[in-house]
C-alpha positions as CSV (number, residue, x, y, z in Angstrom):
1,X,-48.1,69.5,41.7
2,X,-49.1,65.6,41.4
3,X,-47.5,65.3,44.7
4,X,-49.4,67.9,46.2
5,X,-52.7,66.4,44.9
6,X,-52.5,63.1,44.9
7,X,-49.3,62.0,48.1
8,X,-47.1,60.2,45.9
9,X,-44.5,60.1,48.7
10,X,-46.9,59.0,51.5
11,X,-48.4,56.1,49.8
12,X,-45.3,54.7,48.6
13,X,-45.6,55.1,45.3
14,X,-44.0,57.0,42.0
15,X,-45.6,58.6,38.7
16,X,-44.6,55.8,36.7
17,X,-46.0,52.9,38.4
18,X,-49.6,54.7,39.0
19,X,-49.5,55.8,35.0
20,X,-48.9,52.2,34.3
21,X,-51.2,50.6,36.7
22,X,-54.5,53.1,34.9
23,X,-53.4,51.6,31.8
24,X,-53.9,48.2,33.2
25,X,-56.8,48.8,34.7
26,X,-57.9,50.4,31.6
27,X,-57.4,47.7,29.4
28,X,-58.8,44.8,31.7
29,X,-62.1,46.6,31.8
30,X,-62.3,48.7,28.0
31,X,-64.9,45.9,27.3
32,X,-67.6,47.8,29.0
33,X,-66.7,50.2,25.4
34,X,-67.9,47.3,22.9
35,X,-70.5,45.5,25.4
36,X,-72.4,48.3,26.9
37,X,-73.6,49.1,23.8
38,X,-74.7,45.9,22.9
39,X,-76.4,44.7,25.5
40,X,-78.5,48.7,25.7
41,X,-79.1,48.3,22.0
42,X,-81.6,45.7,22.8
43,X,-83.6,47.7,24.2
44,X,-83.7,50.1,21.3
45,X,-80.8,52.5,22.4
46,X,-79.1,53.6,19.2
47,X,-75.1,52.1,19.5
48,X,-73.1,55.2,18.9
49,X,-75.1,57.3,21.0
50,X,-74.6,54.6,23.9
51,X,-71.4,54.2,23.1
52,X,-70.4,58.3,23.3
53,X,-72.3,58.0,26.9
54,X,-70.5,55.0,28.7
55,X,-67.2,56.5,27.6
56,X,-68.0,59.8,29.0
57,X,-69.8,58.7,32.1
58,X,-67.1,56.7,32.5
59,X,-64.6,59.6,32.6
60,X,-65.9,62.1,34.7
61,X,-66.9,59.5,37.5
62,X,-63.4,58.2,37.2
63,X,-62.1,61.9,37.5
64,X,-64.1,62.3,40.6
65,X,-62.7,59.2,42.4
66,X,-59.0,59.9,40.7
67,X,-59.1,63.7,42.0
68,X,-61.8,64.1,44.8
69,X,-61.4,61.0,46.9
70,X,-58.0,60.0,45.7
71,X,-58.5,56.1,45.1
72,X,-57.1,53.9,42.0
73,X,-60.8,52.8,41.6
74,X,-62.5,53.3,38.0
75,X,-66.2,53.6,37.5
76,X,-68.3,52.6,34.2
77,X,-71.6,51.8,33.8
78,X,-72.6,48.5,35.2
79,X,-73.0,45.0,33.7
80,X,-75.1,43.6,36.1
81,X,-77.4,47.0,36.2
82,X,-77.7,47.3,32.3
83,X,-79.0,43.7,31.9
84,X,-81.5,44.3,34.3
85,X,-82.2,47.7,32.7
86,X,-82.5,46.2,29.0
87,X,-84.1,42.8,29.8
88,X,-86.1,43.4,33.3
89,X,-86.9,47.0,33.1
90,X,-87.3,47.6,28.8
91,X,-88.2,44.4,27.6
92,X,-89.8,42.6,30.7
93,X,-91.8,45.3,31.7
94,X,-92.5,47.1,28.7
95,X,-90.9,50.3,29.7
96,X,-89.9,52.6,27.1
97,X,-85.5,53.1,27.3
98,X,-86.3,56.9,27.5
99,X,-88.5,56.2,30.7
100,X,-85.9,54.2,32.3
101,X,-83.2,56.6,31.8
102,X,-85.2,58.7,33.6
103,X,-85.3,56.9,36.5
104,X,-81.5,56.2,36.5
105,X,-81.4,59.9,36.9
106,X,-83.6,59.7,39.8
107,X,-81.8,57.3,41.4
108,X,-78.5,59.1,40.7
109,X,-79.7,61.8,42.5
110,X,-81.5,59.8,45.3
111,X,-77.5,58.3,45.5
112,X,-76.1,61.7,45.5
113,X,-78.7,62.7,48.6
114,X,-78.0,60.3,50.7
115,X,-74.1,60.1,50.0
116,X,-73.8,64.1,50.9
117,X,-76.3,63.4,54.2
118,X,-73.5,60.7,54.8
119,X,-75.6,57.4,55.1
120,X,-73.7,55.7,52.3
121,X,-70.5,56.0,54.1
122,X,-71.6,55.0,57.7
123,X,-72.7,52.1,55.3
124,X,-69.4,51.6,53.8
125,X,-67.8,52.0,57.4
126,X,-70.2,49.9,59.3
127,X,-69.9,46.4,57.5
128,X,-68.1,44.1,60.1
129,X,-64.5,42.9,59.6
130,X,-65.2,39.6,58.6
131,X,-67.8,40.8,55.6
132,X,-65.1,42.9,54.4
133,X,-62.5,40.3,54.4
134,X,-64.9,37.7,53.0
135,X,-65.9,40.2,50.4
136,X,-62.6,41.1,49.1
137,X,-61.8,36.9,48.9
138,X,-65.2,36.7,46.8
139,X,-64.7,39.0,44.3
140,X,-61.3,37.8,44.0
141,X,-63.3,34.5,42.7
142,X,-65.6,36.3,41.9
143,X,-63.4,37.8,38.8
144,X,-61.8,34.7,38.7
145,X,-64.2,33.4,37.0
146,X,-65.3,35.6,35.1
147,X,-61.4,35.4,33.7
148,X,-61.8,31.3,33.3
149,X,-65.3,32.0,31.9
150,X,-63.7,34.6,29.0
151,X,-60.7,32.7,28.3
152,X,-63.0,29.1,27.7
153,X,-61.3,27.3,30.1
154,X,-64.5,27.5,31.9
155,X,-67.9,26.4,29.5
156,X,-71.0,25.9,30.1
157,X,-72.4,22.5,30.9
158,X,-76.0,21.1,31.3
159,X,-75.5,18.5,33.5
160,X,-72.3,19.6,36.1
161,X,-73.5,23.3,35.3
162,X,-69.7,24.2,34.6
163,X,-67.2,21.7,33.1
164,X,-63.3,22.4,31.6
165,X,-63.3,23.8,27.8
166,X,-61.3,22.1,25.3
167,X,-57.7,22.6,25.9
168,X,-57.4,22.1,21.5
169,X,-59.0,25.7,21.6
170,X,-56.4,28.2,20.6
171,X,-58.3,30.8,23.1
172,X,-57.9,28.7,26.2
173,X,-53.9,27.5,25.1
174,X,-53.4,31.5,24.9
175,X,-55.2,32.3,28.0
176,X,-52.9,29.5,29.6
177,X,-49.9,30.8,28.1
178,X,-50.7,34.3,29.3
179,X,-51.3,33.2,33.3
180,X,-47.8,31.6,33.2
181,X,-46.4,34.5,31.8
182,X,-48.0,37.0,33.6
183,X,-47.2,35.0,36.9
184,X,-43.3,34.7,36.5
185,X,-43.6,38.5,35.6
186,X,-45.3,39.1,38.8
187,X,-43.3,36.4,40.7
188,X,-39.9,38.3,39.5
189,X,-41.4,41.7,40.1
190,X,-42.0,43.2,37.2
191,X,-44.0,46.2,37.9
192,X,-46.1,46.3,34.3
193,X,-46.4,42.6,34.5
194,X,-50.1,42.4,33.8
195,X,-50.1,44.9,31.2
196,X,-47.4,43.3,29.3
197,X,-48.6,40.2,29.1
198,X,-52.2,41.6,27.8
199,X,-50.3,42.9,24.9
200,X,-48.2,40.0,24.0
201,X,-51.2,37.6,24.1
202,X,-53.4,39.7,21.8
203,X,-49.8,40.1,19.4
204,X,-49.7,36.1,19.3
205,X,-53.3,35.7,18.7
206,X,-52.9,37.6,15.7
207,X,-51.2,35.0,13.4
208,X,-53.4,32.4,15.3
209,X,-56.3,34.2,13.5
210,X,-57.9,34.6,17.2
211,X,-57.5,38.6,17.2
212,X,-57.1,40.7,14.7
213,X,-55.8,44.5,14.2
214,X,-58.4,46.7,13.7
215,X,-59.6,47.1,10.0
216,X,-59.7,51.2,10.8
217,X,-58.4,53.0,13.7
218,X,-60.7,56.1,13.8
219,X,-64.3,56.5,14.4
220,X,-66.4,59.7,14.6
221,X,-68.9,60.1,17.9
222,X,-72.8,60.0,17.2
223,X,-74.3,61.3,20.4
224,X,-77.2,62.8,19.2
225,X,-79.4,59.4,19.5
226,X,-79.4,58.9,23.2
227,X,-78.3,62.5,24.6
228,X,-81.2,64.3,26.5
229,X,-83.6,61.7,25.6
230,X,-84.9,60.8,29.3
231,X,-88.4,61.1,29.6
232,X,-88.3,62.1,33.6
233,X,-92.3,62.8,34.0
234,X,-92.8,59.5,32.8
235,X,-90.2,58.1,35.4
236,X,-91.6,59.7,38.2
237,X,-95.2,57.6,37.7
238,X,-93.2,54.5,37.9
239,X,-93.3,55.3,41.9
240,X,-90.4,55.7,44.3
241,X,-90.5,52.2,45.6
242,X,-89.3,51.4,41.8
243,X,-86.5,53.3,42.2
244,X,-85.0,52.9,45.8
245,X,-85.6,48.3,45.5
246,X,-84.5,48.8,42.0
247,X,-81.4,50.9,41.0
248,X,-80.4,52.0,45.1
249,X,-80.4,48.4,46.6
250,X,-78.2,46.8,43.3
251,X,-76.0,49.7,42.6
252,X,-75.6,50.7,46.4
253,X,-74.4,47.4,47.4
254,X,-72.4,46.6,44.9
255,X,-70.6,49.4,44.9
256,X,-70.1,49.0,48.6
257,X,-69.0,45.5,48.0
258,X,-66.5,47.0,45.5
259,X,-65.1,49.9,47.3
260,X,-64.8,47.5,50.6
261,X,-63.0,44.5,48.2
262,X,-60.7,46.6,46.2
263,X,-59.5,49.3,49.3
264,X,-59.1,45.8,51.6
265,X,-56.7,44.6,48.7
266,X,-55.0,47.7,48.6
267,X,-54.3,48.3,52.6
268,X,-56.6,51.6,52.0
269,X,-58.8,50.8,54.9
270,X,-57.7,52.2,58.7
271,X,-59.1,50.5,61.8
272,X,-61.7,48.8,59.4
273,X,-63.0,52.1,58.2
274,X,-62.4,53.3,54.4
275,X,-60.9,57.4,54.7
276,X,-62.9,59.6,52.6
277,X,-65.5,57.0,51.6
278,X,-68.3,59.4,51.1
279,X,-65.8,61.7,48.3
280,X,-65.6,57.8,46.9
281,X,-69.3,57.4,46.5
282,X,-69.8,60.8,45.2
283,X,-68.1,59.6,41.9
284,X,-70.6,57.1,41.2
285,X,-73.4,59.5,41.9
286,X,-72.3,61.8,39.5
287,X,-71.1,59.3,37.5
288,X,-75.2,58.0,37.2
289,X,-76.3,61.5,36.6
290,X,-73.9,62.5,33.4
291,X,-74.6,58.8,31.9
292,X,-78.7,59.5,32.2
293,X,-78.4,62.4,31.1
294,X,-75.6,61.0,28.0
295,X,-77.5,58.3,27.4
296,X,-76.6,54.9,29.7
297,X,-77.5,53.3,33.0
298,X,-76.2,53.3,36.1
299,X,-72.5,53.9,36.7
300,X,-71.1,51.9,39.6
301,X,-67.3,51.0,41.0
302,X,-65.8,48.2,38.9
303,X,-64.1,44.8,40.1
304,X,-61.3,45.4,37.3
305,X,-59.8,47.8,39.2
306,X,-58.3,45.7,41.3
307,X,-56.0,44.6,38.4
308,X,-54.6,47.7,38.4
309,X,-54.0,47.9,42.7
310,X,-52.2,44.7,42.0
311,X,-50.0,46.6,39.3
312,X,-49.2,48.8,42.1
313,X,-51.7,51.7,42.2
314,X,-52.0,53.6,45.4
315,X,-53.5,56.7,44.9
316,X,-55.6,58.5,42.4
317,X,-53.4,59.6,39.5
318,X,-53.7,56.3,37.4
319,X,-57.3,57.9,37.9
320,X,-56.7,60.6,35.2
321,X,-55.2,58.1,32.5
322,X,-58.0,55.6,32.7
323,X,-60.1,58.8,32.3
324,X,-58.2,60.0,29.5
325,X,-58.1,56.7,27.7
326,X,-62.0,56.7,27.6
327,X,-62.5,60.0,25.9
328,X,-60.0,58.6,23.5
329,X,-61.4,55.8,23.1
330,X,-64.8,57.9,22.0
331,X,-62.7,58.3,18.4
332,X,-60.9,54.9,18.5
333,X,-63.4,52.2,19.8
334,X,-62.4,50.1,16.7
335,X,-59.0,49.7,18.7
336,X,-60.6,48.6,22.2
337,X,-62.8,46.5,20.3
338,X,-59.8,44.7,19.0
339,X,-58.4,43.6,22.7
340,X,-59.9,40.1,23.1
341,X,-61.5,39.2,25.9
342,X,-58.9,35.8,26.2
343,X,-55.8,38.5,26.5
344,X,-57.4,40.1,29.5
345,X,-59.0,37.2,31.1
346,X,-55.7,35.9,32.7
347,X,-54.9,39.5,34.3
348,X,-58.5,38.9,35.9
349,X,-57.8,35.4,36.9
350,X,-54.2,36.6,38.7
351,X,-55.6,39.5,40.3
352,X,-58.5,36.9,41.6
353,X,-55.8,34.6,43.5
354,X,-54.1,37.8,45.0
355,X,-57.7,39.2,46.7
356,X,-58.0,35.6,48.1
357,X,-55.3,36.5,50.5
358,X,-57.8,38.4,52.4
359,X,-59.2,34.7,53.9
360,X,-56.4,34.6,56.3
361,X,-57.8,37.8,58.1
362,X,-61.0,36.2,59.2
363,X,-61.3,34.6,63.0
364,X,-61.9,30.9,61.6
365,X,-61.8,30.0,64.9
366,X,-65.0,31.8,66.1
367,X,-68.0,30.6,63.7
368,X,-69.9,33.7,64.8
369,X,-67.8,34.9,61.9
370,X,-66.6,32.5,59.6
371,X,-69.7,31.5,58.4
372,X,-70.8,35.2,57.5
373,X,-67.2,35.6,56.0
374,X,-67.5,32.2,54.1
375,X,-71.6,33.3,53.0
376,X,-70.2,36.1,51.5
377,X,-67.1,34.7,49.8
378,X,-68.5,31.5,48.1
379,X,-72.1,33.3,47.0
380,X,-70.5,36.3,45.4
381,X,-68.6,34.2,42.5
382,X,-71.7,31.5,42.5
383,X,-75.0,34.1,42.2
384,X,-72.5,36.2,40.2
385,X,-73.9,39.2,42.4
386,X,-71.5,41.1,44.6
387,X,-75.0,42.7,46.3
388,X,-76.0,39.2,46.8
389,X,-72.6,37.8,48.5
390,X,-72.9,40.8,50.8
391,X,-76.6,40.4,51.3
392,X,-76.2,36.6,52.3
393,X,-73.1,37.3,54.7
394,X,-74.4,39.9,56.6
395,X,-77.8,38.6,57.0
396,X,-76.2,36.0,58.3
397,X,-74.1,37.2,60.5
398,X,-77.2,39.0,62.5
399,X,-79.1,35.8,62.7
400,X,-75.5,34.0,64.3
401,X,-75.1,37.3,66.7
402,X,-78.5,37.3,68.1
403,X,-79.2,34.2,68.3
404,X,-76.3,33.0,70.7
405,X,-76.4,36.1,72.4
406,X,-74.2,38.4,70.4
407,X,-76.8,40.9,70.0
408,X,-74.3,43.6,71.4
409,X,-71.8,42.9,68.7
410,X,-74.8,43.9,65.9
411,X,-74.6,47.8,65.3
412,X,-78.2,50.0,65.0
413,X,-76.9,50.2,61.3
414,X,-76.1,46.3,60.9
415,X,-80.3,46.1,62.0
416,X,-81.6,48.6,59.6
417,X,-79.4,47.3,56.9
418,X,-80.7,43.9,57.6
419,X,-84.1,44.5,57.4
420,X,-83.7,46.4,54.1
421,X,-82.0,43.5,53.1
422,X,-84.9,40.9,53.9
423,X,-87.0,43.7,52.3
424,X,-85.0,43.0,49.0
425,X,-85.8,39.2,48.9
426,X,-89.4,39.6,49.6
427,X,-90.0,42.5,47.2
428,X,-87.3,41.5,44.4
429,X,-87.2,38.1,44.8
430,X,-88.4,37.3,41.3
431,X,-85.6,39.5,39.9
């Protein structure tokens, strides 16, 4: 049956490596658990009832991609999205949570629209070679850095904006201790390389006094806060423009960015193009509908899945344990809670230096497209946007094309999507 469903056989794979590469994947992203509902609680969202919807929002758009499209790719709710939905949406604009829910649901089913009509795919297809390249080398720094940033080795500074932590922090010797590890697991083929060294890094911190077992391993689910609570007449006075240069332009484009990053790492993508891309970006549609409805925000492809395409994944079934492991972890959040963020940050800095490998597939020879390729690569880790990285490539890309006259080479899609883009700056510019 699993070979029926998900081609075991064709994509080179076996049950044992995909089961093990959704349990990496897994735990390099069971943050979103603990964090989603604490950065929604500022806006007045009641924790458990956040909590119970990011873990089943979570599930049922990783279902859809695991089963319907058949990718390793995991879906949660977004970091980027539910900052700007607390702090830009709630507390910026004074907009009760309840309201913006509904307008997540809107643009859920705005996504789920134009997905079915087949506009998000011809999206997905129609980014040029170079952008996909560059964008699969920039979130490979991109969550780089987010890896150095977890682990301290990276810290904030004033003057140089970033400076090296303090190698006397027992976080940042760990973290150390877990990329060489982790790399002569890797470099010796060991299949669960990633996922074994997250575990032994947490087990050392724990005499160390920097993680800790869990004080209890069992919690009940409190939905009842956040479920059905969208107020979706009030959303609708908001106005569509809210929705579509709001929600559509950040989620669409950084799932895009995601989808095109992670399937380029993964050899997924045929003659450029990404097979069943539009069953892929159903998952995040429904994904955004199930998590209003829960209780969250938007729900959007995550970077951390490219963790587990480095573990091996191939193909969808890893899909159903990732799934799995966030309806359990509905009952046992004290246990994700108790993976540090310094155990996990040298899988993300490993899987980073592997997606970099994508740099040697852009024509540096014809500037045309380098400089979109490089754009995209070097803005994604530095605006800590994938949207943006993309934004900034292809934008200029058209400018290069036309203006040395290349306009054949720019697509009726590559124009629309370029003016929607310079649309975004002007509109959103302040967000």
């Amino acid at each position: 049956m699993l070979e029926r469903v998900f081609h075991l056989s064709e994509n080179r794979t076996t049950v044992r490596r995909e089961l093990l590469a959704g349990l990496t994947t897994f735990m390099t992203m069971a943050y979103v658990v603990v964090v989603n509902p604490r950065i929604l609680s500022e806006a007045g969202m009641p924790v458990e009832g956040v909590l119970f919807a990011t873990c089943v929002s979570a599930a049922i758009a990783t279902l859809v991609m695991g089963l319907w499209a058949n990718y390793p790719i995991a879906l949660a709710p977004g970091m980027s999205l539910n900052a700007y939905f607390t702090y830009s949406i709630v507390i910026g604009r004074h907009v009760p949570w309840q309201t913006a829910l509904g307008v997540v649901l809107l643009s859920g089913v705005l996504f789920l629209i134009l997905t079915v009509s087949n506009v998000r795919e011809q999206i997905v297809n129609g980014i040029p070679d170079c952008l996909k390249h560059g964008t699969a080398a920039g979130i490979g720094l991109f969550i780089a850095f987010v890896g150095f940033r977890n682990a301290n080795i990276i810290v904030a500074n004033p003057s140089t904006f970033v400076a090296f932590g303090k190698v006397t922090d027992p976080q940042v010797l760990l973290a150390a201790l877990g990329i060489v590890f982790m790399a002569i697991l890797m470099v010796r083929r060991v299949g669960s390389a990633i996922l074994l060294g997250i575990v032994a890094i947490t087990l050392v911190g724990i005499p160390l006094h920097v993680s800790h077992l869990p004080s209890h391993f069992f919690s009940l689910p409190h939905p009842s806060g956040t479920l059905l609570k969208l107020d979706l007449r009030a959303a609708t006075k908001l106005g569509l423009g809210e929705i579509v240069f709001v929600f559509f332009f950040v989620d669409l484009f950084d799932n895009v960015g995601t989808l095109v990053g992670v399937c380029e790492e993964g050899g997924f993508l045929r003659d450029g193009k990404l097979p069943r891309a539009s069953r892929a970006l159903l998952a995040d549609a429904f994904g955004t509908i199930v998590g209003a409805l829960m209780g969250t925000s938007t729900v959007t492809s995550y970077i951390e899945s490219a963790a587990g395409v480095a573990a091996g994944a191939r193909t969808g079934l890893g899909n159903l344990v990732i799934a799995g492991l966030f309806v359990v972890a509905i009952f046992c959040s004290p246990i994700v809670a108790a993976i540090p963020s310094y155990a996990t940050a040298p899988a993300l800095i490993l899987v980073g230096a592997l997606m970099c490998g994508a740099v040697a597939k852009v024509k540096w020879d014809d500037f045309s497209d380098a400089l979109p390729a490089f754009l995209t690569l070097i803005a994604t880790p530095l605006t800590f946007s994938i949207a943006t990285g993309l934004s900034l490539g292809l934008l200029s890309f058209t400018f290069l094309k036309l203006f040395t006259g290349r306009h054949r080479e720019i697509s009726p899609l590559i124009w629309v999507l370029s003016v929607l883009f310079l649309l975004r700056y002007i509109f959103l510019g302040s967000e």
